[in-house]
VOTI-556183 format. One line per 2 residues: number of its first residue (from 0); for each residue x, y, z of N, C-alpha, C. Coordinates in steps of 0.001 Angstrom, whole numbers, plus 500000, padded with zeros to 6 digits. Each point is the difference from the previous one (the first is absolute). Layout:
N
NUM = X Y Z X Y Z X Y Z  ...
END
This chain:
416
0 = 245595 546124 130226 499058 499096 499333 499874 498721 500820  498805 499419 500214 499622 499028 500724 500275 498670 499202
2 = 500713 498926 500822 500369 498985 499558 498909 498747 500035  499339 500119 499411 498302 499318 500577 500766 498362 499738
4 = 500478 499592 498835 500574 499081 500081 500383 498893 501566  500682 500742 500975 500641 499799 500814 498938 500244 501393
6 = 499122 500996 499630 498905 500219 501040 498940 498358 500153  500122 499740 498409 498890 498817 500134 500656 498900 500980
8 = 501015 499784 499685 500966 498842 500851 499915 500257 500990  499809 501371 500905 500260 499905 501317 498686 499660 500648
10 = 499118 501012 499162 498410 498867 500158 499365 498904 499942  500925 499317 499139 499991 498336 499664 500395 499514 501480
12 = 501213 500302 500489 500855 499581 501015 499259 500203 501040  499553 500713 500332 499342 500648 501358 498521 499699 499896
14 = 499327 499568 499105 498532 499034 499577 500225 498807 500303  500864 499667 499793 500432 498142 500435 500601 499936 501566
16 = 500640 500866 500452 500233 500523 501420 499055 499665 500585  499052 500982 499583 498673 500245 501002 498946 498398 499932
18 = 500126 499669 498859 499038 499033 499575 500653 498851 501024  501051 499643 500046 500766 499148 500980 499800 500135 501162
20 = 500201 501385 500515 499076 500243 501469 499307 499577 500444  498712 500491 499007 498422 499483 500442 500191 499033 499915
22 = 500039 498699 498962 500411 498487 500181 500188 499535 501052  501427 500353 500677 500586 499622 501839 498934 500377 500771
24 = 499540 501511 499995 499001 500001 500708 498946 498931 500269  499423 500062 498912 498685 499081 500262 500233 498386 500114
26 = 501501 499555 499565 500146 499043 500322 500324 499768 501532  500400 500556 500390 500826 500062 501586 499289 501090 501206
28 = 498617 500203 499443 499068 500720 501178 498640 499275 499478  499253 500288 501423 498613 499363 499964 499172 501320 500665
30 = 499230 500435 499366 498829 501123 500577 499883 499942 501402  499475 501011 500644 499282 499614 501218 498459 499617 499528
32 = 500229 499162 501138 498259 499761 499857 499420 499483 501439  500617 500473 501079 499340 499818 500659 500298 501123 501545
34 = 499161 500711 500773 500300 501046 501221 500210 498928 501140  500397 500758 501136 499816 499186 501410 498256 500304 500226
36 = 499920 498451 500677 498249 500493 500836 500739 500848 501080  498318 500486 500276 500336 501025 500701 498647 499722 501764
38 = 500309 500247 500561 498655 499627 500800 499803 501210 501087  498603 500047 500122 499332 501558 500883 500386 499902 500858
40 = 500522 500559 500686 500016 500400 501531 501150 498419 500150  500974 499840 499423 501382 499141 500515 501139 500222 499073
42 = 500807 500396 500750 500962 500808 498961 501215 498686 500066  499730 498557 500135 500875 498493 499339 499491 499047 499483
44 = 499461 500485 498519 499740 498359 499443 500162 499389 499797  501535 500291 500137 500658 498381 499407 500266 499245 501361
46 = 499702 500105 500814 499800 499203 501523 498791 498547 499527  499679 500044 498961 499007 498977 499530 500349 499272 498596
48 = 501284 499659 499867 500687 499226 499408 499716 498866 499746  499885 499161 498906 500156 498729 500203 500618 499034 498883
50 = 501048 499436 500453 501317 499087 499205 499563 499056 498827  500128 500283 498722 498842 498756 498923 501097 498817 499739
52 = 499841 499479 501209 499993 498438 499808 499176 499009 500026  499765 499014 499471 499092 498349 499886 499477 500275 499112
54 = 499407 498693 499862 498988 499207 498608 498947 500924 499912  499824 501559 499969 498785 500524 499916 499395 500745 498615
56 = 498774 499612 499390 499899 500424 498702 499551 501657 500507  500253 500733 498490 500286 501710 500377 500477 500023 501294
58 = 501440 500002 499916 500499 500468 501185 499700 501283 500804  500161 501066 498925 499958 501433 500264 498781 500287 500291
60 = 498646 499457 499211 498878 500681 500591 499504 498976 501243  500769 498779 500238 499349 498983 501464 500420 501496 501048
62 = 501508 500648 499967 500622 500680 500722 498949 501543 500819  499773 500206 498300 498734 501055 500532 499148 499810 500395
64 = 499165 498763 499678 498762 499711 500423 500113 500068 501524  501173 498926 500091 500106 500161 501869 500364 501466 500518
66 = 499856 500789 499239 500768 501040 500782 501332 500896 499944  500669 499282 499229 501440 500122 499963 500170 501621 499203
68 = 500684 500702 500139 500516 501157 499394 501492 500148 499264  500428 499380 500708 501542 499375 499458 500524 498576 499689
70 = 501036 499950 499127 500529 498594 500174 501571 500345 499333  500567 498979 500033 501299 499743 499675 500376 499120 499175
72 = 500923 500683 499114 500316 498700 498569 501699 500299 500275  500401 499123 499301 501388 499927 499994 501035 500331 498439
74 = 500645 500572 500384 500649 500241 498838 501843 498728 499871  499524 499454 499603 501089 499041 499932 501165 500244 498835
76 = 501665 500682 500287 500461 499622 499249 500696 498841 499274  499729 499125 500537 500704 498749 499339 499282 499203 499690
78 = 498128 500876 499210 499711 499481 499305 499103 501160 498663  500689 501321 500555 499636 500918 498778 501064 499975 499536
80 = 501409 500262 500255 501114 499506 498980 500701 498569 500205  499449 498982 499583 500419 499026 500120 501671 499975 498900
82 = 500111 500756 499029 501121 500314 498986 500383 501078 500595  501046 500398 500119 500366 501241 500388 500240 500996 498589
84 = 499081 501112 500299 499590 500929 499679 499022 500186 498947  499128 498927 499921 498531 499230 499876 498748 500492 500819
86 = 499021 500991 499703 498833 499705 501162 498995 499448 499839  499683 499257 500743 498178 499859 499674 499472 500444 500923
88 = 498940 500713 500234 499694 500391 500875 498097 499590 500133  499669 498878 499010 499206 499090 500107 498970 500017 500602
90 = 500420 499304 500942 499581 499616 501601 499457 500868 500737  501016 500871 500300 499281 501075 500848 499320 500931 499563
92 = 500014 500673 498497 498980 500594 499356 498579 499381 500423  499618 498947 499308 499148 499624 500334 499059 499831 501535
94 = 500997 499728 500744 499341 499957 501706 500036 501303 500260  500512 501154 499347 499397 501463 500540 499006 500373 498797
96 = 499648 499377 498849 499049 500522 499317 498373 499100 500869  500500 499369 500717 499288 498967 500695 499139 500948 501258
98 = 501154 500076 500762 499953 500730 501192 498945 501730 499261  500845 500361 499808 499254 501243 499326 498944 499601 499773
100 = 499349 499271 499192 498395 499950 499643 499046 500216 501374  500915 499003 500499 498958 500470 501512 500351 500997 500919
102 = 500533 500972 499783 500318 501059 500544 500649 499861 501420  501355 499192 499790 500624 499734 501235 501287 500766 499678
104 = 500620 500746 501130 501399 500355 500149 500487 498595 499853  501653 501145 500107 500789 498247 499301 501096 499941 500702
106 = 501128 499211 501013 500872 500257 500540 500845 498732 498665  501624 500384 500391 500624 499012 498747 501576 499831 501045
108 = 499676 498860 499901 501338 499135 500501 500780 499590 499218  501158 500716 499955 501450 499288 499352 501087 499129 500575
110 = 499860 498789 499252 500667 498711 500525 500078 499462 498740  501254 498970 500282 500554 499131 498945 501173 500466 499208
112 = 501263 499249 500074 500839 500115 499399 499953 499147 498411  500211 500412 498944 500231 499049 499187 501594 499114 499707
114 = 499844 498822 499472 500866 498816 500443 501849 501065 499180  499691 500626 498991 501092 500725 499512 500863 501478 500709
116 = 498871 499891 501231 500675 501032 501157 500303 499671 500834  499939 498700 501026 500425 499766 500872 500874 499181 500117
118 = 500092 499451 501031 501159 499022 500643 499642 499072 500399  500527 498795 500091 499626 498587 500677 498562 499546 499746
120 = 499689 499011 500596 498927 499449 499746 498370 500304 500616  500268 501059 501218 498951 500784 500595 498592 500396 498945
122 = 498884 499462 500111 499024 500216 499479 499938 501595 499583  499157 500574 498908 500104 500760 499748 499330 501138 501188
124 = 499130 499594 500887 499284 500651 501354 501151 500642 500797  500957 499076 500139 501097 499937 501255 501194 501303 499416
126 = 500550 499611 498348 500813 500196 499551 500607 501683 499700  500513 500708 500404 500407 501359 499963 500690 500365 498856
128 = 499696 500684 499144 501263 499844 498656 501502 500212 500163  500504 499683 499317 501868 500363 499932 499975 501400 499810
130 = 501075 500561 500804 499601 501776 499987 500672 500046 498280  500818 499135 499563 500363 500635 498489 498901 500133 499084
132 = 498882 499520 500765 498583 500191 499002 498801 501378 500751  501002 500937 500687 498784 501186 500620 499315 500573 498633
134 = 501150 500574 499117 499037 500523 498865 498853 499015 499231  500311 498813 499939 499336 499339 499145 498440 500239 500925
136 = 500098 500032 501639 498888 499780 500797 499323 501261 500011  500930 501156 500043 499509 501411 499943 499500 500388 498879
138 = 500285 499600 498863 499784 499957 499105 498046 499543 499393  499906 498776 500705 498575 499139 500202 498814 500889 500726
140 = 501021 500503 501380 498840 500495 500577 499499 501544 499605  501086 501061 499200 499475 500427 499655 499001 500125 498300
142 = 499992 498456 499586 499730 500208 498930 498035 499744 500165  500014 499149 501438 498649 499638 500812 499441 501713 500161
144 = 500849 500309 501060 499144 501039 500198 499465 501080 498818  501350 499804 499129 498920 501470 498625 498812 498815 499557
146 = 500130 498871 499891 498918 499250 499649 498592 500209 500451  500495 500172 501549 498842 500361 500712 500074 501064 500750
148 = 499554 501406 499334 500416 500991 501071 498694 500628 501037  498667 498798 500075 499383 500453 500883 500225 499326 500908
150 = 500879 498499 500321 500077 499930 501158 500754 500187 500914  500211 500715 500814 500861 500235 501147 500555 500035 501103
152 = 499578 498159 500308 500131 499527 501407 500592 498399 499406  501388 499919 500679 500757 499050 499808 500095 499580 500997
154 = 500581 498520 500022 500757 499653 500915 501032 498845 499910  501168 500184 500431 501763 499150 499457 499564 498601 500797
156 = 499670 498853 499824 500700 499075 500051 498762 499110 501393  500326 498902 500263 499000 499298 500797 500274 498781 500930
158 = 499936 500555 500982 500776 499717 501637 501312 499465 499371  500917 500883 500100 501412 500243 499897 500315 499828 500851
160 = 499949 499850 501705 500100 499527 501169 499698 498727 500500  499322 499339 498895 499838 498853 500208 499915 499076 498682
162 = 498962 499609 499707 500133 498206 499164 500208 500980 498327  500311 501194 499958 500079 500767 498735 501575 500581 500051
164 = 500608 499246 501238 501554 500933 499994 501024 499157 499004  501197 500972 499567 500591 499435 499022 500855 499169 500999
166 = 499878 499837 500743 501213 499632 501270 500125 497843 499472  498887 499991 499655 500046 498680 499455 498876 499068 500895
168 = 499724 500416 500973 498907 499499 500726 499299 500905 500893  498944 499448 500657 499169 500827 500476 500112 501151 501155
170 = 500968 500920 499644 500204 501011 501217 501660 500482 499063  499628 501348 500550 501318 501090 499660 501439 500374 500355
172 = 500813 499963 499406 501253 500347 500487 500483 501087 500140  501187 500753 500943 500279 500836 499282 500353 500599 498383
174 = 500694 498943 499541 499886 500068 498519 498698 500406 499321  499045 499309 500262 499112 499553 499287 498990 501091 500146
176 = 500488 500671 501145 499108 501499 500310 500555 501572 499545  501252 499559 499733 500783 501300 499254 499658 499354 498272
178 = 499925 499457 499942 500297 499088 498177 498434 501049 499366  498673 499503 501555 498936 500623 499451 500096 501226 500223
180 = 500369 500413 500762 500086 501979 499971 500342 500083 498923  500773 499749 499285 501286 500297 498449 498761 500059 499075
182 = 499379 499028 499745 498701 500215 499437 498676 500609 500313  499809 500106 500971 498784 500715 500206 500410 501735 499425
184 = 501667 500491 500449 500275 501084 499664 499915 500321 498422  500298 498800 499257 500213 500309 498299 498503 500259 499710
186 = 498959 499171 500659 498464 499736 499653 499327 501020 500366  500802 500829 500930 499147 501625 500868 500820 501310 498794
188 = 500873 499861 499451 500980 500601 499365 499081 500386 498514  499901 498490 499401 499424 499829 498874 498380 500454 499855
190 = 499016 499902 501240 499249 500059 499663 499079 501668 500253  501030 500815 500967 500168 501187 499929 500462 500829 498677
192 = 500936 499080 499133 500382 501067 499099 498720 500176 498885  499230 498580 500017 498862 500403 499122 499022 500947 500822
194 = 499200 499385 500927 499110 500901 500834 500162 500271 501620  500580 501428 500103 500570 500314 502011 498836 500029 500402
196 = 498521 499611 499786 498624 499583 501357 500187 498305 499464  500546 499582 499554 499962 498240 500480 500782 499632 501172
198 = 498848 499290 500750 499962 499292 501166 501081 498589 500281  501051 500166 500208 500762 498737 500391 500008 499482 501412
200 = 499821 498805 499768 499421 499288 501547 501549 498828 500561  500708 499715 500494 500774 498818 500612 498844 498843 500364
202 = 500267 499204 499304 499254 498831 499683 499597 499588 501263  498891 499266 499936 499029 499915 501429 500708 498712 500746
204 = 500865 500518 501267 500562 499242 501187 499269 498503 500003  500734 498930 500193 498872 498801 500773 499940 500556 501179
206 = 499020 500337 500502 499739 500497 501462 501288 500898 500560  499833 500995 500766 501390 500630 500982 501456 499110 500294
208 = 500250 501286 499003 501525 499126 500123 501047 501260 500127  500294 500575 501336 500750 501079 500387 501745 499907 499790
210 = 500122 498873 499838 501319 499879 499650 500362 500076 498464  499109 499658 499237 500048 500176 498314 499826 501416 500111
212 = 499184 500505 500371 499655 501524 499953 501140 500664 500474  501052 499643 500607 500826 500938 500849 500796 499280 498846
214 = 500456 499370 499684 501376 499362 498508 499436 500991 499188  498599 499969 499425 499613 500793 498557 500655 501366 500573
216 = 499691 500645 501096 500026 501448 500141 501372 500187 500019  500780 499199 500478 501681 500360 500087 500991 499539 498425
218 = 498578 499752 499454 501150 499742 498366 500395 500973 499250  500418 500210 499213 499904 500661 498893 498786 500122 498648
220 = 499226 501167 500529 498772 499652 499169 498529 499615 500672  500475 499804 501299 498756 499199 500532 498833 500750 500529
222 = 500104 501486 499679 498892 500835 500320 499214 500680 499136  500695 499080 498345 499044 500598 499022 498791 499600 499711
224 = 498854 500476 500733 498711 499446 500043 499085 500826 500595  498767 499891 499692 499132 501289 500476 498661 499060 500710
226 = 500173 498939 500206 498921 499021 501050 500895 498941 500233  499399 499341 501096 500798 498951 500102 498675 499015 500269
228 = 499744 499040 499308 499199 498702 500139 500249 498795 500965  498840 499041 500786 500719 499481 500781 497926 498393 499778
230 = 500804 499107 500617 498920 498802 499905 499867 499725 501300  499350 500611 501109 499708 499798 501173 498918 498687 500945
232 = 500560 498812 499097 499063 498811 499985 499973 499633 501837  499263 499908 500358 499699 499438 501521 499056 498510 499424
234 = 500300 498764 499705 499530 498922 500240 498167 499602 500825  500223 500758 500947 499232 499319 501223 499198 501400 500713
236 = 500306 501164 498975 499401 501026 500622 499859 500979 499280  499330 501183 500553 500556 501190 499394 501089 500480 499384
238 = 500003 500871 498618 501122 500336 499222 501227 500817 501477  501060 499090 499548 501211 501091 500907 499930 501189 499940
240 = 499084 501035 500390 500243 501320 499375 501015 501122 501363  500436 499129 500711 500956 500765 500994 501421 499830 499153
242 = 500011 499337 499430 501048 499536 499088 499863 501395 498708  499113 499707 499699 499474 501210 498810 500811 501138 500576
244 = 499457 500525 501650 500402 501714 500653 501556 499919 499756  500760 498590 500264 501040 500282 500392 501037 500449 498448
246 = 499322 499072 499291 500957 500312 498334 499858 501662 499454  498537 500304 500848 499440 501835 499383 501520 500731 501029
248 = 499986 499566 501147 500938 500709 500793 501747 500097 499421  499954 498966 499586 501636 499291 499124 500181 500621 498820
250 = 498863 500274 499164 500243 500268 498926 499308 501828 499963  499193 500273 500497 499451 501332 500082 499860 500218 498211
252 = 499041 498722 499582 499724 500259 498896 498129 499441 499499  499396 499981 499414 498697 499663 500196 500115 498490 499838
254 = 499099 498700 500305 500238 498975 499613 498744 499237 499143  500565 499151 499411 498724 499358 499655 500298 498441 499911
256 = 498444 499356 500728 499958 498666 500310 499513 499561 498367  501394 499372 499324 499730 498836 498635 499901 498559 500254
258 = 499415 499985 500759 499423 498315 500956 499641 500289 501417  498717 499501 499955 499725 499305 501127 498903 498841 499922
260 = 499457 499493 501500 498941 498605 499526 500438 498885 500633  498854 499217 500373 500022 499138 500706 499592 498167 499119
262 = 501136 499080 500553 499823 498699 499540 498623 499032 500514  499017 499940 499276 499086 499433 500733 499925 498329 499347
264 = 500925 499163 499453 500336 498870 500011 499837 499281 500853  499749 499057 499701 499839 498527 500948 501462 499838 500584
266 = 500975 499329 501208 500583 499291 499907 501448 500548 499882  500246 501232 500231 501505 501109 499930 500104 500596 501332
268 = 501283 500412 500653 500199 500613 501351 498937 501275 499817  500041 500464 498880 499419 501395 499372 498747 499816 500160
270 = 499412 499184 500316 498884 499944 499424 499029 500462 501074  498326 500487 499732 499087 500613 501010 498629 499752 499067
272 = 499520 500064 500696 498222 500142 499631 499675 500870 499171  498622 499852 498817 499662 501677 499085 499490 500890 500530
274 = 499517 499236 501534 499034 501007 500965 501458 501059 500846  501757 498913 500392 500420 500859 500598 500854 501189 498864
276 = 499535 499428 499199 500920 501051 498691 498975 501300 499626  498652 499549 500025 499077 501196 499483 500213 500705 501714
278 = 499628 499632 501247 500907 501118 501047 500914 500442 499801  501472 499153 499787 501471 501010 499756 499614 500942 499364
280 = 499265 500222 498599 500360 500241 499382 499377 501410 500370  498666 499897 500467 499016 501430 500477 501092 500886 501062
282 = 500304 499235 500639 500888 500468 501176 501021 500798 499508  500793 499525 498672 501272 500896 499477 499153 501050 499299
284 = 499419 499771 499376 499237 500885 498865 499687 501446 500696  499262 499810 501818 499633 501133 500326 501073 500877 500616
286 = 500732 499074 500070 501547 500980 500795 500635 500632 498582  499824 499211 498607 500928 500858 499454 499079 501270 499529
288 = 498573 499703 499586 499381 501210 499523 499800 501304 500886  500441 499752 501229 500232 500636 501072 501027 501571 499717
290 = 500039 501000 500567 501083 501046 500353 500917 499577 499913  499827 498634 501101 501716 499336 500774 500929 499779 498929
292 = 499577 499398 498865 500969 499538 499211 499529 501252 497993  500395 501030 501084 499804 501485 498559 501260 498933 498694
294 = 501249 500112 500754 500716 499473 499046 500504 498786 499277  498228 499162 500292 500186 498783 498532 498920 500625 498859
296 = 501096 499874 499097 499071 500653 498761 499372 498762 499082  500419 498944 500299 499713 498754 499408 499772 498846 500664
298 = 499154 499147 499705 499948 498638 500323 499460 498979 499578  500588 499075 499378 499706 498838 499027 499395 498586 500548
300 = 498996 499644 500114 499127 498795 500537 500517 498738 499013  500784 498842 500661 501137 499286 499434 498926 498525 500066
302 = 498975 499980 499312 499971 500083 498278 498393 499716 499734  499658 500727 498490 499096 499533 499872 499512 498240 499996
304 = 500479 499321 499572 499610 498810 499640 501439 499247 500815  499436 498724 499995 500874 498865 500476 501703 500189 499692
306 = 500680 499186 499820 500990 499840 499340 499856 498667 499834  500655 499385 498989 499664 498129 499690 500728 499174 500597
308 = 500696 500364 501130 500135 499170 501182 499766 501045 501743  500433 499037 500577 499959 500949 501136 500851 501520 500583
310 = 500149 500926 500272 498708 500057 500850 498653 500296 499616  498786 500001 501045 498660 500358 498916 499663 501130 500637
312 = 500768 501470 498996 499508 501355 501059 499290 500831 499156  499068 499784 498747 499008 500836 499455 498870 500389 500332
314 = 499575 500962 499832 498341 500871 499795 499416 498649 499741  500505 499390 498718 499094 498903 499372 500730 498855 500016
316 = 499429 498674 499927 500326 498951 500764 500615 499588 498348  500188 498650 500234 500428 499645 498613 498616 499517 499369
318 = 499210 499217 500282 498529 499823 499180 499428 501145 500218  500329 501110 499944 499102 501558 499698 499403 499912 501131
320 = 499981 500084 501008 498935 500090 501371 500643 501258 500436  499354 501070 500687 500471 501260 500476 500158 499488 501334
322 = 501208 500205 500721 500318 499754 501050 499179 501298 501452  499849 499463 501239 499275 501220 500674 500319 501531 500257
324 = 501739 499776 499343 500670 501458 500262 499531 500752 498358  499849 499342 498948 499497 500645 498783 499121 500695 500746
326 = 498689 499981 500511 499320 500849 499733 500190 501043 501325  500949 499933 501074 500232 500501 501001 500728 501444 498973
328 = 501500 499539 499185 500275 500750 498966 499248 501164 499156  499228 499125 499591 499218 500958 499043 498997 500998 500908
330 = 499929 499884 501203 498810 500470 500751 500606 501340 500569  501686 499961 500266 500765 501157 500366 500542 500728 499111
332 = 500524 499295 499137 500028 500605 498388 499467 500802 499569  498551 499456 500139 499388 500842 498880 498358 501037 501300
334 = 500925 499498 500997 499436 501602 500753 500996 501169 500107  500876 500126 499677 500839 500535 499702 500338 501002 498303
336 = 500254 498675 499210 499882 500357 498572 498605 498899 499438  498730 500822 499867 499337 499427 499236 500095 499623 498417
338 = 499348 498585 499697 499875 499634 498891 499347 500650 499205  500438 500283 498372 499089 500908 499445 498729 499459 499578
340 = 498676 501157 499549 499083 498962 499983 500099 499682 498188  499219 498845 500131 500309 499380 498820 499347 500739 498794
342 = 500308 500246 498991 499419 500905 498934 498724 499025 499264  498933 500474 500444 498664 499567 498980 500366 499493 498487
344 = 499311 499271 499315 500030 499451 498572 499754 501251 499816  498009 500484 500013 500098 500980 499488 499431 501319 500594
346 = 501309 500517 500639 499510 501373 500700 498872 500839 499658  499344 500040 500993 498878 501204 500124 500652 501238 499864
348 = 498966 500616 499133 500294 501790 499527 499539 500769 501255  500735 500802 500721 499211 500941 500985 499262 501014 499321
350 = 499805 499902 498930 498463 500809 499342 498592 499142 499934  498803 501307 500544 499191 499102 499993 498787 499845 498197
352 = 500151 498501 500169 499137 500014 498354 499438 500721 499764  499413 500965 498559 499162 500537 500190 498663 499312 499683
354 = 498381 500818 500992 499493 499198 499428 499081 499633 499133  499575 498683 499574 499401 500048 498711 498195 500704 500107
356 = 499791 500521 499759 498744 500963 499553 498964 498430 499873  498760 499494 501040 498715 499309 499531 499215 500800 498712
358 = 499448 498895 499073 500001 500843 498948 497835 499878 500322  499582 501353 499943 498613 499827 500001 499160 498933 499468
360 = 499365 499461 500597 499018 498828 498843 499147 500776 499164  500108 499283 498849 499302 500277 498370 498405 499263 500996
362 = 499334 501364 499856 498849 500403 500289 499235 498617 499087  498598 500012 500298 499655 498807 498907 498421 500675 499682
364 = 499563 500435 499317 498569 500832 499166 498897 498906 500023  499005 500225 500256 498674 499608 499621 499477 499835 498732
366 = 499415 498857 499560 499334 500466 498423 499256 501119 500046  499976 500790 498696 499614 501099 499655 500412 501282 500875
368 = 501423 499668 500748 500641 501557 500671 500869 499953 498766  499595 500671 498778 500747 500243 498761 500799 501469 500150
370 = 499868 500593 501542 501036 501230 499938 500486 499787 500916  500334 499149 501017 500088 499724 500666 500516 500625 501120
372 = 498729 500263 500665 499851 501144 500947 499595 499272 501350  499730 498533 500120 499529 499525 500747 499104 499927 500621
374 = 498728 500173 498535 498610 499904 500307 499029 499473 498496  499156 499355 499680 499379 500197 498709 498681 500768 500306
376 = 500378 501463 498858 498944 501138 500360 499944 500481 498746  499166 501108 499748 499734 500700 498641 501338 500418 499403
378 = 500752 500096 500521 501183 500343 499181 500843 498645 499237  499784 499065 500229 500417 498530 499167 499195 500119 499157
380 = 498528 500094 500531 498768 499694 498311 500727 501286 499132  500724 501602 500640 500038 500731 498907 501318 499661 499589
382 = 501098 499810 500719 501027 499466 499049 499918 498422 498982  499321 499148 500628 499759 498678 499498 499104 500944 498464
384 = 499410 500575 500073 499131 500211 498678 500552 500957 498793  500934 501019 500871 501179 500795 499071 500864 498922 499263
386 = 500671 499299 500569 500812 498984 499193 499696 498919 499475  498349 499752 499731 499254 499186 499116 499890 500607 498302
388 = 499594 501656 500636 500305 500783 498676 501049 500411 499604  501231 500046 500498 501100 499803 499574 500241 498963 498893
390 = 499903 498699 500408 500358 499105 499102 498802 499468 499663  498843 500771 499909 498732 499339 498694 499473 498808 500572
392 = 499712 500032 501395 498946 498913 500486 498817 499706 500167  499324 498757 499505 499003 500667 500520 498841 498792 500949
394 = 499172 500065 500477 499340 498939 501227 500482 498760 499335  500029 499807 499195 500029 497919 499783 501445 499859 500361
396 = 500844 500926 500421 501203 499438 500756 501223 498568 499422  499285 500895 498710 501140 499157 498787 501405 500147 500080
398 = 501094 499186 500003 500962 500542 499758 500790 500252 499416  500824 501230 500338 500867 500531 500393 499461 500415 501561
400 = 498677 500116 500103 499121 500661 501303 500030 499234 501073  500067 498671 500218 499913 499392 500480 500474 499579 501185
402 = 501260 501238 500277 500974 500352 501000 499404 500683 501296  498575 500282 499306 499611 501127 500922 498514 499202 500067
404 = 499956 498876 500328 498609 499169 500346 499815 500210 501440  500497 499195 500785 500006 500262 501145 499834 501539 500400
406 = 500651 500607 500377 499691 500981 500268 498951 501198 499296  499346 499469 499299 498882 500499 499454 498869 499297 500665
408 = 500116 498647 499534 499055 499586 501264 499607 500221 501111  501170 500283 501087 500284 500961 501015 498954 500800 499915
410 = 500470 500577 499258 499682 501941 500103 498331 499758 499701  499578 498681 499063 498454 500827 499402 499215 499170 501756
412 = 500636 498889 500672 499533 499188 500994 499935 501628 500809  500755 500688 500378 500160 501117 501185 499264 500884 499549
414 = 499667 500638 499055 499747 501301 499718 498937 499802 498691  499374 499307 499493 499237 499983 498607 498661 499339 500125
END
C-alpha cells in the first residue's frame, strides 16, 4: 500500500529544491544576447577593437559608428565584492547590455583586488590577493563566468611587468612574477571548470619584456594561458610589431594587442603631430591585417575619447572633434567588416501594389436621350410616350409629369 502521505513531502521537498534552482539561476546568469561580428572575406574581427575610454556620450554606439567591432570592459573584483561574499555585478551588466545593443564582441579584463584580500597598502590595480583568499577569488571568477556564459575571451591582469606589478613600483620582480603566475593559474583553473572554449589571455605586457616572460614561464603555473597579450607602444613611430613576432615565438601562443596608440598632446617627450599619428597608425594597421601577422587575433585602438588629463590619444578629441586617424579607422574597418545598413522607419514590401482599376467616366446624356442610347430618335418619343401612359399623363405636363418636360420637348423639337 502506497504511503501517499509521505509521497506528498517528498514532492513538497523536491518543489522547493527545484524552485530554489531556478531562483540562483536567473539570479546569477544573464541570457546571451549578443554573436561575434563576423566579416566577408577576413577571418579577424576583432583586429578592430576599440578601448571605451573618455567623456564620450553613447560610448558603445560612438565605437560602432567609427567602426569598431570590439571593445573591452573590465571586470573589477574589488568592486563587485566589495563585502566578501557579496556581489554586485551592477556595473558591468550594464556596459555589456550596452555593448550588446550595438552589436560589439566583448573582451573582459580582470583586475582589482578588494581591500579585505590583500596586503599592504598597494592600490587595488597593483595588489595580488593573499593566497589564504584563492577560494574566495576562485570562487568570484567562477561565479562571473556562469553569469556570463557567452563570453569567452579573458584576460588576467594589466601590465604586470610594469606600472600594474605587485612588486610595489613600476617594473617586476622575481617575486612579483611568480606571485602573478600563482594567479593567473587559479584564474585559468577556475574559468575552465565553468567553460573549457574560454579564452585566457596573460595580461597585456607594457611593451616586450623577455625577462618577465622567461620568470612567468619558469614559475609554477606560468603557462596557464591560451594567448598571451602585449601593448607594443612605439612613441615616435610605428607600432613595435617586431616585438609582437618575438613574444608569438616565446610563447607559441596566439596574441592579442589590448593597447595601442599614439600621444598627440602638446608639450610631452611622447608627444607627435595628428598628421604623424594618422601615418603610424595606417602603417601598423596594414602590416597587421596582413598574412605576416596570421597570429594577432586582436587589437584594441587605446582610446576612444580623451582621458581628462594627459595623454591626448583618442579617435575623439575631448571637445568631440574626430581626430584624422578616426576616419583613417573607420575607412579600414569597415572595408573589411561593413557597417550594417540602417533599418528604414518604414520598410518597403517587396510586393508589388496591386493596381487600382481607373473607374470609367459616368457617360453624360443629351436632353431627350430618355434610353439612353446616345442619340434622340424615335425610340425616346416611343419610350418617352409609353411611360406617360403608365402614370396617366397627359400634354399640359402637370405634375407628377413634369419630370419628363424637357425631354419631351426634345423629342416633339426632333421628330414632331
Amino acid at each position: 500500500m502506497f504511503n501517499f502521505q509521505l509521497i506528498s513531502q517528498v514532492f513538497l521537498r523536491c518543489s522547493v529544491v527545484l524552485c530554489f534552482t531556478l531562483l540562483l539561476i536567473m539570479i546569477t546568469k544573464t541570457p546571451v544576447t549578443a554573436a561575434d561580428i563576423s566579416c566577408p572575406n577576413f577571418s579577424r574581427p576583432f583586429l578592430f577593437g576599440i578601448n571605451p575610454d573618455g567623456a564620450i556620450d553613447n560610448m558603445f554606439q560612438s565605437i560602432r559608428d567609427a567602426g569598431g567591432t570590439t571593445t573591452k570592459l573590465t571586470l573589477n573584483w574589488d568592486k563587485v565584492e566589495m563585502t566578501r561574499g557579496v556581489y554586485n555585478f551592477a556595473q558591468l551588466d550594464a556596459g555589456l547590455k550596452e555593448a550588446e545593443k550595438q552589436g560589439l564582441s566583448v573582451f573582459i579584463l580582470i583586475v582589482g583586488t578588494p581591500d579585505w584580500a590583500k596586503e599592504g597598502s598597494l592600490p587595488a590595480y597593483k595588489a595580488l590577493p593573499k593566497r589564504e583568499f584563492r577560494d574566495a577569488y576562485t570562487n568570484f571568477i567562477k561565479a562571473a563566468a556562469q553569469r556570463y556564459p557567452h563570453i569567452v575571451r579573458y584576460e588576467f591582469w594589466n601590465e604586470q611587468n610594469g606600472c600594474g606589478s605587485s612588486s610595489g613600483h613600476c617594473g617586476h620582480t622575481s617575486d612579483s612574477a611568480a606571485e602573478y603566475a600563482y594567479w593567473l593559474d587559479a584564474t585559468y583553473n577556475a574559468l575552465k571548470q565553468v567553460n573549457g572554449s574560454i579564452q585566457l589571455s596573460v595580461g597585456g605586457l607594457d611593451r616586450m619584456d623577455e625577462s618577465f616572460v622567461d620568470k612567468l614561464h619558469s614559475s609554477p603555473g606560468g603557462r596557464s594561458y591560451d594567448v598571451f597579450s602585449i601593448h607594443p607602444y612605439n612613441w615616435h613611430g610605428a607600432l613595435d610589431l617586431g616585438s609582437v613576432k618575438r613574444l608569438h615565438e616565446l610563447a607559441q601562443k596566439p596574441i592579442w594587442i589590448t593597447e595601442y596608440g599614439w600621444n598627440v598632446g602638446q608639450g610631452a617627450e611622447t608627444s607627435i603631430t595628428e598628421a604623424e599619428g594618422q601615418r603610424f597608425f595606417l602603417e601598423s594597421i596594414s602590416r597587421l591585417e596582413s598574412d605576416e601577422f596570421f597570429f594577432v587575433e586582436a587589437a584594441f585602438f587605446h582610446t576612444l575619447g580623451d582621458f581628462s588629463s594627459d595623454p591626448a590619444m583618442g579617435l575623439i578629441d575631448a571637445q568631440g572633434r574626430k581626430r584624422p586617424w578616426y576616419e583613417s579607422f573607420k575607412q579600414v574597418a569597415t572595408k573589411w567588416c561593413p557597417l550594417p545598413s540602417p533599418t528604414p522607419l518604414f520598410p518597403r514590401s517587396s510586393q508589388q501594389p496591386t493596381p487600382i482599376p481607373t473607374p470609367e467616366p459616368t457617360p453624360i446624356y443629351q436632353d431627350g436621350d430618355t434610353n439612353q442610347d446616345g442619340s434622340v430618335d424615335i425610340f425616346d418619343y416611343n419610350f418617352t410616350l409609353t411611360k406617360y401612359e403608365e402614370i396617366g399623363c397627359t400634354l399640359d405636363f402637370v405634375s407628377p409629369c413634369d419630370r419628363f418636360l424637357v425631354d419631351i420637348e426634345s423629342i416633339i423639337r426632333d421628330f414632331i
